[in-house]
N, C-alpha and C positions, 0 to 999 in steps of 0.2 A: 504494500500500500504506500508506495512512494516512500520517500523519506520518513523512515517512523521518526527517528529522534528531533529532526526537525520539528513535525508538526506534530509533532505531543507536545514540545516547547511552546508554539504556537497557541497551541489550544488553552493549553496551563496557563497563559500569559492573557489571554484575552475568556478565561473565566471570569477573574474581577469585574471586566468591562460587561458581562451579560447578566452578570448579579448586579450591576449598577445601575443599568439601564431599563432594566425588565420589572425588576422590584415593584412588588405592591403593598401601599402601607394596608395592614391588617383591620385597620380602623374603618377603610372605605368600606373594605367587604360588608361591615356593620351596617354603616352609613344608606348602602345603597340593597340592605337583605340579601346581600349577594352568598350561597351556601360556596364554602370549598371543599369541590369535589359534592360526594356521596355523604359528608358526615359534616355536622354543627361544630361548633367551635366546642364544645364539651364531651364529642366524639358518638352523639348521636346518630341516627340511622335519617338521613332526609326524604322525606314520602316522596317520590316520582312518577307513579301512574299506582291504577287501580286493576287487579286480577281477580279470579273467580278460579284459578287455578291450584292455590296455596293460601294458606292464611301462616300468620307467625302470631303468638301471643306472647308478650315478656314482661307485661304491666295489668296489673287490675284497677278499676276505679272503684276507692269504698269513701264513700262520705266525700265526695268530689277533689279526692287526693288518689293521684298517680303511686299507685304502689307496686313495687316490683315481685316477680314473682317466679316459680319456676319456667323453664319456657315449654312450649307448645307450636308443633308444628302440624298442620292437614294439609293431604294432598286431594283437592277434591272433596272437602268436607269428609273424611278418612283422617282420623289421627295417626300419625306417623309411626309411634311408637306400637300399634296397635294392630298397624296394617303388618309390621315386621316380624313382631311375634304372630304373626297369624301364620306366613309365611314358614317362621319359625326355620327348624331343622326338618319340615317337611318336605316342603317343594322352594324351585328357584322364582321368584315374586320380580325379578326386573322386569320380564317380559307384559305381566300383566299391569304391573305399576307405569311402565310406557304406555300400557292399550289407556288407563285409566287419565294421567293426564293427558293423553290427546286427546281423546273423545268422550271425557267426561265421569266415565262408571268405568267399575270392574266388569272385566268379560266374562261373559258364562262359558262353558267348556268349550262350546262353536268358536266363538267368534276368539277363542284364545287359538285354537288351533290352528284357525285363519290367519288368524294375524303371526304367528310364530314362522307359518308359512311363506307366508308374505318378505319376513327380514330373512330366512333361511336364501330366499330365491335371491334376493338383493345384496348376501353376505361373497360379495364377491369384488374388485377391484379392475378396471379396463385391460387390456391386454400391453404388458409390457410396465405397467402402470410404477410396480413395484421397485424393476432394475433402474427404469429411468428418471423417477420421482425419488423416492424414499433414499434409494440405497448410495444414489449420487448427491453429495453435500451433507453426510449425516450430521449431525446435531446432538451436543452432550446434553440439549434442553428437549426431550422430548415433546413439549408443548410446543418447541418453533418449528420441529419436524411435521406435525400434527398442521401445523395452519397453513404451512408451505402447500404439503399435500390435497386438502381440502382447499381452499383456492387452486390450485392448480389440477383439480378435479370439473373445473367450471369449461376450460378447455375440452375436454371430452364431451359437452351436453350440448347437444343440440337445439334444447329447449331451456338453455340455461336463464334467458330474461322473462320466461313467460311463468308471470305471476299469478297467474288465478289458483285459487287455495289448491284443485286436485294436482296439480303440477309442482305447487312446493311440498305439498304432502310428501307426492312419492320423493322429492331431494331428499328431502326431511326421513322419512325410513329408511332412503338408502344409504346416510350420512349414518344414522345408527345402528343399523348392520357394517358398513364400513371401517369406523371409527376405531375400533378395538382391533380393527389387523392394521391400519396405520399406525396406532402405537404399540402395540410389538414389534411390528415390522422395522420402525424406524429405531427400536430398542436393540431390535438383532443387528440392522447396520452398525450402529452406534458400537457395541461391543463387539464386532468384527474387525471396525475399520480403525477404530482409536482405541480398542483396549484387547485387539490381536486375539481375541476369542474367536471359536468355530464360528462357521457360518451356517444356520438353516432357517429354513423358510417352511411354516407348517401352512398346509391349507386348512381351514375349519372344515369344521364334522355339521350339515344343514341340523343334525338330530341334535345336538348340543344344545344347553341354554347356551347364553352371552359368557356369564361367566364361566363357565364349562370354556368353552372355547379361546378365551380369553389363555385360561392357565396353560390349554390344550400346546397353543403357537408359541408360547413363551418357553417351554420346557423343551429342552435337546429332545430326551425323550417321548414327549408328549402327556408323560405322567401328572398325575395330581390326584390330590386325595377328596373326599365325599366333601369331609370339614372345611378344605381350604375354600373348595367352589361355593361351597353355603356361607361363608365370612367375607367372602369377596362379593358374591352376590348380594348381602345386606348391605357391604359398603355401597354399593351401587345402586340400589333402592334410594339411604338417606342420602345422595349427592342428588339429586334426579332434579329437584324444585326448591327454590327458596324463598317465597312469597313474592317474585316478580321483581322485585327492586333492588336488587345485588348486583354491582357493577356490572359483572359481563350481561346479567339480563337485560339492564337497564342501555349498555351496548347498541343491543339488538335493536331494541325501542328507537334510537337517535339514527343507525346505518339504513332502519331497513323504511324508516320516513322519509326518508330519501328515493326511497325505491330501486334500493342494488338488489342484486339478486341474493339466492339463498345463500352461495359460499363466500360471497364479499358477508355479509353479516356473520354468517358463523365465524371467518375468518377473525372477523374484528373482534367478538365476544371471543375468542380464544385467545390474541393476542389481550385483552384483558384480562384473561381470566389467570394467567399467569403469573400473573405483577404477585412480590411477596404478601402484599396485604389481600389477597386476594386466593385463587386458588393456588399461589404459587405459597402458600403461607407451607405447604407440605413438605416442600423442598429445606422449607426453613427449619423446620420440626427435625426433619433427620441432618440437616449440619448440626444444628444446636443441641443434642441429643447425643451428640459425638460427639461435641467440644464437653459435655457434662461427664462424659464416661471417660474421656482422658483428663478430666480436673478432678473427678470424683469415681474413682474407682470402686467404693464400699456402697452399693446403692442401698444399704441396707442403713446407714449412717445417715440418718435423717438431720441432724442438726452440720453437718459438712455442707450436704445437699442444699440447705436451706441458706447456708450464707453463702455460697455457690450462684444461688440463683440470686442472691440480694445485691453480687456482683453485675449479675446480666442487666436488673432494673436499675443499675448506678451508674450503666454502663461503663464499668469497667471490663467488662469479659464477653467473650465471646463476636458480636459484631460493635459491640457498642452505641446499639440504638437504643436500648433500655426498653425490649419487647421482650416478652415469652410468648412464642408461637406457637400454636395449638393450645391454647386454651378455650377454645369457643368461641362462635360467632356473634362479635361485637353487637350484634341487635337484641341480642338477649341480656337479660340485669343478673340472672342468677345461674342458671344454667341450660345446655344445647340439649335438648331432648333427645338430640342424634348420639350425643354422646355418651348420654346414660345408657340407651341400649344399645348399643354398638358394645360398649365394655364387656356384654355380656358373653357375647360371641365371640369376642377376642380375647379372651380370657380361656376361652375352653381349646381355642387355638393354642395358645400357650401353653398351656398344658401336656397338649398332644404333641405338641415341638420342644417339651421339657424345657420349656424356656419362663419359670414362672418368676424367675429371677430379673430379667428384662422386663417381662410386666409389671412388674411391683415397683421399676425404676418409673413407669409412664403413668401408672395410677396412682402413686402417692402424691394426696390430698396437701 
């Protein structure tokens, strides 16, 4: 890229000049109700549009005072927690939690069938798609692999600008059958080409769930156990919906008023959805989670642990932003209702992977 050390100089030198120039006093924002970003100056949740798709609950009103509460999420007028244990260790619930928010209800046995069908038939990738997209330019960010590919999936469609609902529907199923072998895909490049690992390339199994299949491509062997697909599959249940107004939704809402088409939007709700404060907060969870294992070896030493992490909020340790990552999503006052059950199923994973030692480092309270 041309003279690096030049224009690193360059750049470094004329930082000052765009922190000087660019600068906004924090007052105006006040001045003129102006929100920054998605959150209030006290790091509230800013209302953006109205859905019938999700609700979120994190406050109650008693006696005309805002009081905080455990949180609550619906998907669909369906509690979250509710819909997952239902699910349970029985059956995989993505497929039907996708029929439910796009079309409103749960599917009865037809129309699940139907529609399994349906992403089974579309769980497939253009011809060549993989060598010449995915595996050329791989990416240690699988999320910039993921939005590369999806925009450059707009190229193959020949009805790529025609917006009437049944035309972005079927993008819109085919991007969710798709999705899950673009990022293994772009995983398997990645640890081929930068980390000199084997190279293979699994095609999915139509009779698989998502997550089934998922584990299926990602594994040399194709192995994976009953447990691991049913903890991956709930993970992918409480990711699905988050009351409409979460940055990359909210994304979607400003690109697609415009009237791009379906992968210019997804593309942009991807490249937002990545940022650390955002779905990239995941990436942060497991750096930060290493830096605590190599500062705090005894996970069992609760008071080490605890001034450990009093370093992260002082920022002294770790990035020195004075964040702890993964602790729930900032819209809620007391606690992520996905959280709470989610522990439950990963805990029993831990278990089975004798790792109950690891778990007790991620769920001390």
């Amino acid at each position: 890229m041309g003279d690096s050390v030049f224009v690193d100089d360059y750049t470094q030198r004329y930082e000052k000049v765009c922190r000087d120039v660019d600068d906004v006093d924090l007052s105006v924002y006040e001045q003129f109700g102006v929100k920054r970003g998605l959150r209030d100056k006290n790091g509230n949740g800013v209302l953006t549009g109205v859905t019938n798709i999700s609700k979120i609950e994190a406050f109650k009103m008693e006696n005309g005072q805002k009081i905080p509460c455990d949180g609550k999420l619906w998907y669909r007028g369906y509690d979250v927690i509710s819909l997952v244990q239902d699910f349970g260790f029985k059956r995989f619930g993505f497929e039907e939690t996708a029929y439910l928010l796009l079309f409103g209800n749960l599917p009865n046995k037809e129309q699940l069938a139907e529609f399994q069908k349906v992403l089974a038939s579309l769980r497939t990738l253009p011809t060549n798609f993989t060598r010449d997209v995915i595996m050329k330019a791989p990416s240690q960010d699988i999320m910039n692999s993921i939005t590369k590919s999806v925009l450059t999936l707009a190229a193959y469609d020949d009805n790529v600008s025609d917006l009437t609902i049944s035309n972005v529907l079927k993008q819109c199923l085919a991007l969710i059958s798709e999705m899950p072998m673009m990022a293994v895909y772009g995983y398997c490049a990645y640890s081929h080409y930068e980390k000199d690992d084997s190279m293979y390339i699994h095609r999915p199994e139509p009779s698989l769930s998502t997550a089934e299949n998922i584990l299926r491509m990602l594994r040399p062997d194709k192995s994976y156990t009953k447990l691991e697909a049913q903890v991956l599959d709930t993970a992918l249940v409480l990711h699905m919906e988050h009351g409409g107004g979460n940055n990359s939704t909210f994304t979607t809402r400003v690109v697609s008023s415009a009237g791009s088409d379906t992968y210019s939007v997804m593309a942009a709700a991807l490249s937002s959805l990545k940022g650390p404060k955002h779905g990239g907060a995941n990436i942060k969870v497991m750096q930060m989670m290493e830096d605590i294992r190599a500062h705090v070896p005894d996970y069992d030493d609760l008071d080490s642990l605890k001034d450990y992490l009093a370093k992260i909020v002082d920022k002294q340790a770790f990035d020195k932003r004075g964040l702890i990552y993964g602790m729930g999503h900032a819209v809620y006052a007391i606690s992520d209702p996905r959280a709470r059950v989610f522990k439950k199923f990963v805990e029993k994973l831990a278990v089975d992977k004798h790792m109950e030692k690891e778990f007790r480092l991620y769920s001390n309270d």
